[in-house]
VEXSE-153189 format. One record per atom (N, C-alpha, C): y, x, z; residue in one letter. Coordinates in steps of 0.1 Angstrom, whole numbers, padded with zeros to 4 digits, always signed. Each point is the difference from the previous one (the first is absolute). Example, Ala and Ser with C-alpha at 12.3 -4.5 7.8 and 13.67 -1.06 7.14 Angstrom:
-0057+0132+0078a
+0012-0009+0000a
+0012+0009+0000a
+0011-0004-0007s
+0011+0009+0000s
+0011-0008+0008s
//
This chain:
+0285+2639+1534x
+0011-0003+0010x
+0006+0013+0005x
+0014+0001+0003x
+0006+0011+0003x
-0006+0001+0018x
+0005+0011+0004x
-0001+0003+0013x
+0012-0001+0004x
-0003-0002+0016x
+0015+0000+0007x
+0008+0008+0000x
-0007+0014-0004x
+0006+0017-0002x
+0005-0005-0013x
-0004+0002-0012x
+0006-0006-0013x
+0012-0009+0004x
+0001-0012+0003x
+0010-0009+0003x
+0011+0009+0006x
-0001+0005+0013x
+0007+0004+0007x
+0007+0015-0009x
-0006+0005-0008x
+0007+0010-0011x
+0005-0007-0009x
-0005-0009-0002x
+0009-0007-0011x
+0013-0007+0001x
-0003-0002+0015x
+0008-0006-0001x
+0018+0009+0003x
-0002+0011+0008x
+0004+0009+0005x
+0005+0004-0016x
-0005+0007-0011x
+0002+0006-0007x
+0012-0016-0013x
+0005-0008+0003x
+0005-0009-0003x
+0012-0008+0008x
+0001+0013+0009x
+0009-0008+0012x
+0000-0011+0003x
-0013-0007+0000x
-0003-0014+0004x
+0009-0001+0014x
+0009-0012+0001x
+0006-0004+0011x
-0004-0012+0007x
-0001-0003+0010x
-0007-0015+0003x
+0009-0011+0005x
+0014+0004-0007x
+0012-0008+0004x
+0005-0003-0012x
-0006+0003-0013x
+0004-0003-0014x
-0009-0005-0007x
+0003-0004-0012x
-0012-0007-0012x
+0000+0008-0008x
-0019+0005-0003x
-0001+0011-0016x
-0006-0006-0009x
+0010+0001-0012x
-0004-0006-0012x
-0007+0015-0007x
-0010-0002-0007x
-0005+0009-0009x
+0000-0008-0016x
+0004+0006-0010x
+0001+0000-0013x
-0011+0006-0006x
-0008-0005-0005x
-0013+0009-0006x
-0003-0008-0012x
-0006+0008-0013x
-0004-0002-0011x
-0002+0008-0009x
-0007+0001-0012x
-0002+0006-0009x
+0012+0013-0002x
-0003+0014-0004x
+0014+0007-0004x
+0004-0005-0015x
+0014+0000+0002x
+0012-0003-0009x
+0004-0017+0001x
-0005-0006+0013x
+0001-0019+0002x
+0016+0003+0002x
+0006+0008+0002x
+0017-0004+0007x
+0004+0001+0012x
-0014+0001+0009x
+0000+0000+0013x
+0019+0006+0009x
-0002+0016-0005x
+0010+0005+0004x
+0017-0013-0004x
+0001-0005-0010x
+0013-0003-0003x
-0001-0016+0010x
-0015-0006-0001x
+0001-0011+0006x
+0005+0006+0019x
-0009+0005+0005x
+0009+0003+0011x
+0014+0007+0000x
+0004+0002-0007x
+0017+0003-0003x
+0005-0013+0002x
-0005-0006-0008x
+0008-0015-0004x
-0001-0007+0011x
-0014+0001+0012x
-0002-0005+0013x
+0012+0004+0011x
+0002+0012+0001x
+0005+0007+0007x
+0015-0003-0006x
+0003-0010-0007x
+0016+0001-0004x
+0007+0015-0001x
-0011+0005-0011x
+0006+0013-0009x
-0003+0003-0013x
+0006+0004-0005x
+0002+0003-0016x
-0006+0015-0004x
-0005-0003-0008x
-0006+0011-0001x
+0001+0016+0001x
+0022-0004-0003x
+0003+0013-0001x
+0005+0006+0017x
-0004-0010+0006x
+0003+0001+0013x
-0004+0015+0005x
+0007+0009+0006x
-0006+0013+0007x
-0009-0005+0009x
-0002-0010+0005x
-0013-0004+0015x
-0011-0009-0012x
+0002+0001-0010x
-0011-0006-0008x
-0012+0005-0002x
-0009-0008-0003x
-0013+0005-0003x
+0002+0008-0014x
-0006+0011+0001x
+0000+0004-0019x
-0009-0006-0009x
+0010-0004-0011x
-0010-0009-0012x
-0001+0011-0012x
-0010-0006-0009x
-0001+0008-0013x
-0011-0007-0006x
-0002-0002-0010x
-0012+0001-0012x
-0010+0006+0004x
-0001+0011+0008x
-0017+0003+0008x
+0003-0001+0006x
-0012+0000+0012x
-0001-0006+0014x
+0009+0008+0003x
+0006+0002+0011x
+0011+0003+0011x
-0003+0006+0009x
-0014-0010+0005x
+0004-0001+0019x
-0018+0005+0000x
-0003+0011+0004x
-0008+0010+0003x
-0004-0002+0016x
+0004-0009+0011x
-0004+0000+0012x
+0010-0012+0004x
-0002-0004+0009x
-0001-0008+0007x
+0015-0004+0003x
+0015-0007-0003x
+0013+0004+0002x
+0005-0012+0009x
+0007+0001+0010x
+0008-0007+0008x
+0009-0005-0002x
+0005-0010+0000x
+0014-0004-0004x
+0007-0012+0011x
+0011+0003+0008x
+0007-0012+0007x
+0006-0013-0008x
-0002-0008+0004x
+0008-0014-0010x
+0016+0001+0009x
+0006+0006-0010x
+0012-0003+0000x
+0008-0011+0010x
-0002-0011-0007x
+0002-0014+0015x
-0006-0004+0010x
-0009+0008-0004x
-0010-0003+0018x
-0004+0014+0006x
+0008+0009-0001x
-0008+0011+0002x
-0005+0004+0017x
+0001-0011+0006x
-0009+0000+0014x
-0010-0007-0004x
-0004-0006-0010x
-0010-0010-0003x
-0009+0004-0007x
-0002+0001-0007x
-0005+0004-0016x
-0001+0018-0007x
-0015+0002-0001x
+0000+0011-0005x
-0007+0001-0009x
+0003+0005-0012x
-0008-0005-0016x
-0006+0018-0006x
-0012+0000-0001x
-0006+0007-0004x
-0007-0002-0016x
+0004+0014-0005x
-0002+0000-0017x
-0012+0007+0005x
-0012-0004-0008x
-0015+0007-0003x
-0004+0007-0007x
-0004+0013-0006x
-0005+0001-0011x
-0006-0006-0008x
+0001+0000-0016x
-0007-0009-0001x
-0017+0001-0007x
-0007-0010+0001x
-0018+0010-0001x
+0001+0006-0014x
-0012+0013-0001x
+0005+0007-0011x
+0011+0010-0001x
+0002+0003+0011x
+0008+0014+0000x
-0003+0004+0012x
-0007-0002+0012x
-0004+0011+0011x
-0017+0001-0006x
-0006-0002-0012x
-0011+0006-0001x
-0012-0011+0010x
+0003-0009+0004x
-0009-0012+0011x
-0008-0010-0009x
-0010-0001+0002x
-0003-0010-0003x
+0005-0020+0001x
+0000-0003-0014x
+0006-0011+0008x
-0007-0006+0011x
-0015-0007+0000x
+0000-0006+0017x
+0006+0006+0007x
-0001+0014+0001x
+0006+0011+0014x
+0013-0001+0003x
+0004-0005-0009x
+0022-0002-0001x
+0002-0002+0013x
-0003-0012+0002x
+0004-0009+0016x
+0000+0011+0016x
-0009+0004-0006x
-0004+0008+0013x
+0007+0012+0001x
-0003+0009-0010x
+0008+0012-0002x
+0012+0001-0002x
+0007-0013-0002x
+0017-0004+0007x
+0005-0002+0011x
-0010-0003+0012x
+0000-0006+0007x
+0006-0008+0000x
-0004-0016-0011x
+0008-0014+0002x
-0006-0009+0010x
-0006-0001+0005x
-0006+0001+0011x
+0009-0006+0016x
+0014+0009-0001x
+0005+0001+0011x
+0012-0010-0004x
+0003-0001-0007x
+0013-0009-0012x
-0005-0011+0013x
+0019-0006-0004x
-0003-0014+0010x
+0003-0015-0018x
+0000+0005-0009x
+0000-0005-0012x
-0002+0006-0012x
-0005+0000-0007x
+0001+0008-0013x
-0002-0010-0013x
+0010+0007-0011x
+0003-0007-0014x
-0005+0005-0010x
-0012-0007-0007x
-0002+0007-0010x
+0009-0003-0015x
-0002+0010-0004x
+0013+0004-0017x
-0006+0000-0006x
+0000-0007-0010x
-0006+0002-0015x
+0011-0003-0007x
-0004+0006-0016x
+0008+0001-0009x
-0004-0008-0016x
-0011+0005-0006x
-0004-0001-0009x
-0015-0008+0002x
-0007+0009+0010x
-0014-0011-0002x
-0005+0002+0016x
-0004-0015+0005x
-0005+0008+0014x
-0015+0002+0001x
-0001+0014+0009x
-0011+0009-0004x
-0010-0004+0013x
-0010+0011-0003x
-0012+0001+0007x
+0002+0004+0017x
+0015+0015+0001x
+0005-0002+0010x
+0010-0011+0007x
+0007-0007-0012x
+0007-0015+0007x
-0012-0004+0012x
-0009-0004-0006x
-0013-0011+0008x
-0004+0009+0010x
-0002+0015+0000x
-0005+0005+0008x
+0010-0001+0016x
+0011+0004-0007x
+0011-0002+0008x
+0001-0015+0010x
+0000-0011-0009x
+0001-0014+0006x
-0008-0004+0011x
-0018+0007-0007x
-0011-0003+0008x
+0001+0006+0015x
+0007+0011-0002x
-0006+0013+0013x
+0015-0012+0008x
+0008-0005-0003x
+0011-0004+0005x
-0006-0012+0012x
-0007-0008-0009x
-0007-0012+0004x
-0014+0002+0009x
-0004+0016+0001x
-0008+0006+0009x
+0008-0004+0009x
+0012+0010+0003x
+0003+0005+0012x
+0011-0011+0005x
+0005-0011-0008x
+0004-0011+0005x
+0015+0005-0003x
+0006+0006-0005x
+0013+0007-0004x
+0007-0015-0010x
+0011-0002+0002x
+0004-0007-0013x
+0007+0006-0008x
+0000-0007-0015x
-0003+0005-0011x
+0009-0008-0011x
+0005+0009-0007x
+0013-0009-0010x
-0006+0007-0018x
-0005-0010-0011x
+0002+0009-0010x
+0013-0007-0007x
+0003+0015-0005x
+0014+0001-0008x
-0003+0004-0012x
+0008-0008-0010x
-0001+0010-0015x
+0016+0005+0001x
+0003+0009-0006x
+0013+0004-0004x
+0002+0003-0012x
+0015+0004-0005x
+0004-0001-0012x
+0000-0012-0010x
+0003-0011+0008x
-0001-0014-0008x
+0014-0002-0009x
+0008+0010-0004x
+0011+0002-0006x
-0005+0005-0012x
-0008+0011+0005x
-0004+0011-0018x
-0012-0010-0005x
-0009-0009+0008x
-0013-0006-0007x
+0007-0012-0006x
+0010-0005+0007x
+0008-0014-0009x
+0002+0006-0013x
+0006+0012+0000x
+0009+0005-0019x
-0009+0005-0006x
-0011+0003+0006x
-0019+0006-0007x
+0000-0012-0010x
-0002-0012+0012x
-0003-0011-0007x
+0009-0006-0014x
+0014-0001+0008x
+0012-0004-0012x
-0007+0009-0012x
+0001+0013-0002x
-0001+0007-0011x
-0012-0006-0007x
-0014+0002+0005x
-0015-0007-0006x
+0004-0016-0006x
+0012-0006+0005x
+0006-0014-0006x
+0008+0006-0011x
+0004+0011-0005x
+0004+0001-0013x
+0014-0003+0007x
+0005+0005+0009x
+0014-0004+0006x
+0008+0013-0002x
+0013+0000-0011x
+0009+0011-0006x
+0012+0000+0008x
+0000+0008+0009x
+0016-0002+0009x
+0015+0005-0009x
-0005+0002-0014x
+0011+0000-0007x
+0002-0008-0007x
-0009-0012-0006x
+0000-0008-0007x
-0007-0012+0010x
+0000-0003+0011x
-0008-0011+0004x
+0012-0007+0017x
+0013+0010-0001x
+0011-0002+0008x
-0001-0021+0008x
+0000-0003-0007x
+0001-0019-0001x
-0011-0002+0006x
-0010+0002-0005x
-0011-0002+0007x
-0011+0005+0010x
+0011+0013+0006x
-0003+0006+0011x
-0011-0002+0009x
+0006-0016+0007x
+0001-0009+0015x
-0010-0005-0004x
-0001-0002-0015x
-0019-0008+0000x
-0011+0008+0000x
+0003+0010-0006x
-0015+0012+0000x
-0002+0004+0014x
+0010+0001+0010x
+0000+0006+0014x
-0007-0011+0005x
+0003-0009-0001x
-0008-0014+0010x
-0014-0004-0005x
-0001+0004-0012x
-0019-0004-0005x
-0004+0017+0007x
+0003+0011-0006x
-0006+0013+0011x
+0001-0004+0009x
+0009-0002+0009x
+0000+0002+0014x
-0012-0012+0002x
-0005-0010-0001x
-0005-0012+0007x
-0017+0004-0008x
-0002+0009-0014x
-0009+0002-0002x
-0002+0015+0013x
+0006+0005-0002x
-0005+0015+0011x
-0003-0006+0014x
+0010-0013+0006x
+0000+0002+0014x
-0018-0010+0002x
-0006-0006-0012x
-0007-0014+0001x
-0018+0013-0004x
+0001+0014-0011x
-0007+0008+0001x
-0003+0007+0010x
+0009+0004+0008x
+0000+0011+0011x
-0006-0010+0013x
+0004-0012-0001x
-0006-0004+0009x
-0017-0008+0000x
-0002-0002-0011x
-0016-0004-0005x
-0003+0015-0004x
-0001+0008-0002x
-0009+0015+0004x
+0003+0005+0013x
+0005-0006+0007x
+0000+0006+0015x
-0011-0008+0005x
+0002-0014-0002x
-0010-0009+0007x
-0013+0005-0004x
-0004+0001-0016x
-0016+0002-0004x
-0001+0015+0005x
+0006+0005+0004x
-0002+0018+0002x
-0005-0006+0017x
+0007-0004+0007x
-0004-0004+0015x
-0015-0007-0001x
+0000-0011-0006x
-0013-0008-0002x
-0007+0009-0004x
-0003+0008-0007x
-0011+0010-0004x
-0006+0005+0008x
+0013+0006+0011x
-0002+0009+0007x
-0004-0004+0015x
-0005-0013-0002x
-0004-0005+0014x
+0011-0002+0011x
+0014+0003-0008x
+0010-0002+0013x
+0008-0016-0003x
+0007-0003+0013x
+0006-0009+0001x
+0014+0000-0008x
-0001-0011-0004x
+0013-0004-0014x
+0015+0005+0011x
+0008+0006-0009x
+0012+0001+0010x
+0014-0003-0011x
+0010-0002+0007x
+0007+0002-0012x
+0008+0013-0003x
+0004+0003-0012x
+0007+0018-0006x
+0015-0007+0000x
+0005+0012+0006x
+0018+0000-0002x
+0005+0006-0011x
+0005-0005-0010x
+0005+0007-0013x
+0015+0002-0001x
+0003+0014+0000x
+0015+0007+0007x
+0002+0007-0012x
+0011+0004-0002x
+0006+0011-0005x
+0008+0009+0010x
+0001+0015+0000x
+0009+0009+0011x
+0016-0004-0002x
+0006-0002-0010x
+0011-0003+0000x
+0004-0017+0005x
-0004-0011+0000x
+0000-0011+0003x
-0004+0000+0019x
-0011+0007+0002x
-0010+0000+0014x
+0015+0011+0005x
+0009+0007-0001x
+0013+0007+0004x
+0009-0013+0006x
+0004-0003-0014x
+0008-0008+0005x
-0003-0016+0009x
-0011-0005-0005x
-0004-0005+0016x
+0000+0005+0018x
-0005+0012-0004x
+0001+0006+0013x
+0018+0003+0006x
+0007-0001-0011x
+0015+0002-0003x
+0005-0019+0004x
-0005-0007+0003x
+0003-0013-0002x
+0008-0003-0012x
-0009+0003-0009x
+0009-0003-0016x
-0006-0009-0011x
-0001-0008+0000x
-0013-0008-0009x
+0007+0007-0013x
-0017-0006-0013x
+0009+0003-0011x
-0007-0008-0008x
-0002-0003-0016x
-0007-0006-0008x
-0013+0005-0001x
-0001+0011+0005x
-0015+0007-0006x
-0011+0001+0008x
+0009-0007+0016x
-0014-0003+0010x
-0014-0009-0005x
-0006+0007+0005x
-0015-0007+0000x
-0003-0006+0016x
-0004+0012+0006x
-0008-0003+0017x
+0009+0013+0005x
+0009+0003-0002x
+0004+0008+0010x
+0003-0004+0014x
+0009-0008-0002x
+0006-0009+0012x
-0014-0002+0012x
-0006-0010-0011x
-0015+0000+0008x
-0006+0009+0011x
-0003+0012-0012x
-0008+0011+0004x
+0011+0006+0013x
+0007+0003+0002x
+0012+0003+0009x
-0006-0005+0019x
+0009-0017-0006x
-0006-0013+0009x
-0015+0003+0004x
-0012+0002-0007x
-0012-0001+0006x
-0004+0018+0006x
+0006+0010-0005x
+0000+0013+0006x
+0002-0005+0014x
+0016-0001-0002x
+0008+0003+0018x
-0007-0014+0004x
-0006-0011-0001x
-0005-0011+0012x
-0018+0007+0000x
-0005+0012-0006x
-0009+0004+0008x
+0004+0006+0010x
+0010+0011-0004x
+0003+0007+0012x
-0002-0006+0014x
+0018-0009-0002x
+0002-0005+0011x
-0014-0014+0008x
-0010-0001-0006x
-0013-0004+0008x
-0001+0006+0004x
+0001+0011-0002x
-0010+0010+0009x
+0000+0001+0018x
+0015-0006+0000x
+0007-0001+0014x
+0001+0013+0008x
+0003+0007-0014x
+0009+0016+0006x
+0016-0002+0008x
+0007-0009-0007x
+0013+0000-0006x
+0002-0017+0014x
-0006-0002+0005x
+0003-0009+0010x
+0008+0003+0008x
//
C-alpha cells in the first residue's frame, strides 16, 4: 500500500485537481493509448496539443491532457506503457502511481496480457473503476477480411459481406478471450469496449458512422462515472 507521502507526491506531481475527473489510459507499449486519448480529447492526431503517436512507444512518463469539451471537467492522462520504464510488471501499478486516478482504462490491442490483469486486479484492490478497451477494431476487421481471402480489387460487390462476417467474428472473439482471460484470473466478468481512434473521434464529434462498435457506449459509461462521483453537482 502506498503511503500518504507517496499519494500526496503523486498526486501533486499529476496536477491532481479535486474539482475535476482523472482518467488514466494504461496498457501494454504500442496498445494506441496515445491516439485513443486524442480521439478522447476530440483531437486528431495531427493536432499541435496532441499526444505524440508513432509505431514505438511515444509516451516515456506520465502526460496530461485537457478534454477539449469539458475542459473544467475532465483530465486524461497517457501512461507509459509496461516494458519501457524497465518495471516489473506487478510493480507497473504502483510505480505509475495509478493509485490516485479517479478511473482508469485499460488498452489492449492484440492480446491481453499478464500486465492487463495485473492492472485490473490492483484496480479492484483499491476500489478504482475500471473500463477494458480493445482498439484498432478497423485494422483487426481487414486482418480478418484478408485471412477470408477478401481481394479489394477483385472482391468490390462483395465488399459489405466479408466486413459483416469479420466484424461479428472479431467483435464475438475479443469478447470470449476477455471473459476466459478474467475467469482464469480469478477476476470478475466485465464487459470490453471495442473502438477504433478514428470512429471513438467522431463520436466524441457527435458524428455516428457505419464502423461504430461501443464507442457511443464507452463515451456514455466514461462521462456517467464521472458525473457519480458528485463532483460536478
Amino acid at each position: 500500500m502506498p503511503t500518504l507521502e507517496e499519494i500526496r507526491l503523486a498526486r501533486a506531481n499529476l496536477q491532481y485537481d479535486d474539482a475535476m475527473f482523472h482518467f488514466a489510459i494504461a496498457g501494454i507499449a504500442g496498445s494506441g493509448k496515445s491516439s485513443l486519448i486524442n480521439a478522447l480529447c476530440g483531437m486528431n492526431n495531427s493536432d499541435p496539443n496532441a499526444a505524440p503517436t508513432g509505431v514505438n512507444e511515444t509516451t516515456m512518463r506520465i502526460s496530461r491532457y485537457v478534454d477539449t469539451a469539458h475542459p473544467e471537467q475532465f483530465a486524461w492522462y497517457d501512461v507509459p506503457g509496461s516494458g519501457t520504464s524497465g518495471t516489473p510488471d506487478w510493480q507497473y501499478f504502483n510505480s505509475q502511481g495509478l493509485y490516485v486516478f479517479d478511473c482508469i482504462v485499460v488498452l489492449f490491442n492484440n492480446h491481453f496480457t499478464t500486465t492487463d490483469l495485473a492492472i485490473l486486479t490492483n484496480c479492484h484492490h483499491f476500489q478504482i473503476p475500471v473500463f477494458i478497451v480493445r482498439s484498432k477494431s478497423d485494422q483487426h476487421i481487414l486482418n480478418l477480411m484478408m485471412d477470408m481471402s477478401y481481394d479489394p480489387d477483385k472482391d468490390t460487390d462483395s465488399r459489405e459481406q466479408f466486413y459483416n462476417v469479420a466484424r461479428e467474428r472479431f467483435i464475438s472473439e475479443t469478447r470470449q478471450t476477455v471473459k476466459t482471460n478474467l475467469a482464469e484470473a480469478n477476476l470478475p466478468d466485465q464487459r470490453v469496449y471495442i473502438v477504433s481512434k478514428k470512429t471513438l473521434f467522431g463520436a466524441v464529434k457527435n458524428k455516428r458512422s457505419k464502423g461504430m462498435i461501443d464507442e457511443v457506449e464507452l463515451l456514455t459509461d466514461l462521462y456517467s462515472e464521472a458525473y457519480r462521483s458528485g463532483r460536478f453537482i
